[in-house]
C-alpha atoms as a printed R data frame, in Angstrom:
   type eleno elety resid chain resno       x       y       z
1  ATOM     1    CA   UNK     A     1 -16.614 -20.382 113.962
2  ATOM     2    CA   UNK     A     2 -20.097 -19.304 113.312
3  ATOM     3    CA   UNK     A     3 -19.085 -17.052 110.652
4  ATOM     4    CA   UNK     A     4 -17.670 -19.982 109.028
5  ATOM     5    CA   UNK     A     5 -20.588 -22.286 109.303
6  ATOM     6    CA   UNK     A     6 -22.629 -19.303 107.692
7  ATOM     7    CA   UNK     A     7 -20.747 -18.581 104.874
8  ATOM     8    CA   UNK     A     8 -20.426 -22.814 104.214
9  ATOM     9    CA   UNK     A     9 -24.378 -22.790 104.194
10 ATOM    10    CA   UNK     A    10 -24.637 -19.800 102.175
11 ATOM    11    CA   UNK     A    11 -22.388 -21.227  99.455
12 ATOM    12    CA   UNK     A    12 -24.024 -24.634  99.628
13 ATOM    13    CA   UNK     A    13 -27.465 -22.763  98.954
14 ATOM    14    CA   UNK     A    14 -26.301 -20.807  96.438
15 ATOM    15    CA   UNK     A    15 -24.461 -23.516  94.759
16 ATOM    16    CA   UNK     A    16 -28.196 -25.344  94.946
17 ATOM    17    CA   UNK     A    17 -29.409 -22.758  93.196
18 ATOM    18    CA   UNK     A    18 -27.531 -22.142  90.477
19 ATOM    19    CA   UNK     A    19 -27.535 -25.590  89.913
20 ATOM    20    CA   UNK     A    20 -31.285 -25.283  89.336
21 ATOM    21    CA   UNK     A    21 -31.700 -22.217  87.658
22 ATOM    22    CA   UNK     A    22 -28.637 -23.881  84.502
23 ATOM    23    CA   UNK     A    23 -31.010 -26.865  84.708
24 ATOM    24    CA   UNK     A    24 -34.299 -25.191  84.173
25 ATOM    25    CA   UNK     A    25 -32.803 -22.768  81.843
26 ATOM    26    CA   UNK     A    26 -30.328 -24.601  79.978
27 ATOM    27    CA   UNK     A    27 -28.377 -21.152  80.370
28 ATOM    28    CA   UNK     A    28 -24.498 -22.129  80.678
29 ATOM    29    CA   UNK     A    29 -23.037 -22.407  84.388
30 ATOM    30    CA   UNK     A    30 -20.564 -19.706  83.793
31 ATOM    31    CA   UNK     A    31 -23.509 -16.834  82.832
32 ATOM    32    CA   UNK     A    32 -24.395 -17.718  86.460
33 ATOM    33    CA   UNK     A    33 -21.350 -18.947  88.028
34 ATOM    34    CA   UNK     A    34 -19.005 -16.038  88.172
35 ATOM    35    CA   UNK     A    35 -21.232 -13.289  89.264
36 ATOM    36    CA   UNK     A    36 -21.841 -15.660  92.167
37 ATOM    37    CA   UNK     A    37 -18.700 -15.875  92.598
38 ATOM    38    CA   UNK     A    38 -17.961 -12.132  92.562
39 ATOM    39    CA   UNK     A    39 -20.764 -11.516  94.902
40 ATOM    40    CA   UNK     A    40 -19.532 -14.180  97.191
41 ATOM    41    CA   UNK     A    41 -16.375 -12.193  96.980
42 ATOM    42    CA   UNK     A    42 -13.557 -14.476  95.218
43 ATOM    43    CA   UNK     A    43 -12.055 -11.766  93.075
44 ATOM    44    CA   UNK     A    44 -12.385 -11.707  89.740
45 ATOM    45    CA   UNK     A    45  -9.765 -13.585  88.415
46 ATOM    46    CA   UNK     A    46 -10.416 -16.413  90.283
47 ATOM    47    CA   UNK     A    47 -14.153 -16.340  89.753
48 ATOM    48    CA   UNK     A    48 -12.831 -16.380  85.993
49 ATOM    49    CA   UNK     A    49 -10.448 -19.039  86.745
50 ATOM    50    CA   UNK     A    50 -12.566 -21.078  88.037
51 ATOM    51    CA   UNK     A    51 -14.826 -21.007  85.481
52 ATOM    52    CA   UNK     A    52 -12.475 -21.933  82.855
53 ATOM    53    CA   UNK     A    53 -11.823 -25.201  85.085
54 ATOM    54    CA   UNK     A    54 -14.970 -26.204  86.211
55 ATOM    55    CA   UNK     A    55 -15.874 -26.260  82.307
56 ATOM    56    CA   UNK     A    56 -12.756 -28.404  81.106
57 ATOM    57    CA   UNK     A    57 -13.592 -30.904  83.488
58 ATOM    58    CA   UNK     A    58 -17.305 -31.108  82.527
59 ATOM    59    CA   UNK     A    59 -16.512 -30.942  78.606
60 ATOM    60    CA   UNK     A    60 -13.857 -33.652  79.370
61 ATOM    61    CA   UNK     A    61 -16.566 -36.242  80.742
62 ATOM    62    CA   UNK     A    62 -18.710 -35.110  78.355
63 ATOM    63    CA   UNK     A    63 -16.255 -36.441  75.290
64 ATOM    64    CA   UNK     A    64 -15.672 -39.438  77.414
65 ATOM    65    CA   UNK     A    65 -19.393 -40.635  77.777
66 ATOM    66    CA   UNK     A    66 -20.769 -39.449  74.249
């Protein structure tokens, strides 16, 4: 249970600051996302994976709203 609530936090915080770091930077989110990933421990594919749908979705609103 405690294991749990420690790897929750960890992602949350990590997930903070990669959020920051592609806002400061203006680097893309996948530069930063799947190493994250990796080191988190998804394997690769995944990490990859989802990548490829976390920027579909964002392109997708982007279209919409511009």
């Amino acid at each position: 249970m405690i294991r749990k609530v420690i790897e929750c936090s960890l992602t949350f915080f990590l997930a903070f600051l990669w959020g920051t770091l592609v806002g400061l930077t203006g680097m893309g989110g996948g530069a930063l996302m799947t190493p994250a990933l990796i080191f988190l421990g998804v394997e690769p594919v995944i990490a990859v994976g989802a990548d490829l749908l976390y920027a579909t979705v964002t392109r997708i609103f982007g279209v919409f709203f511009h």
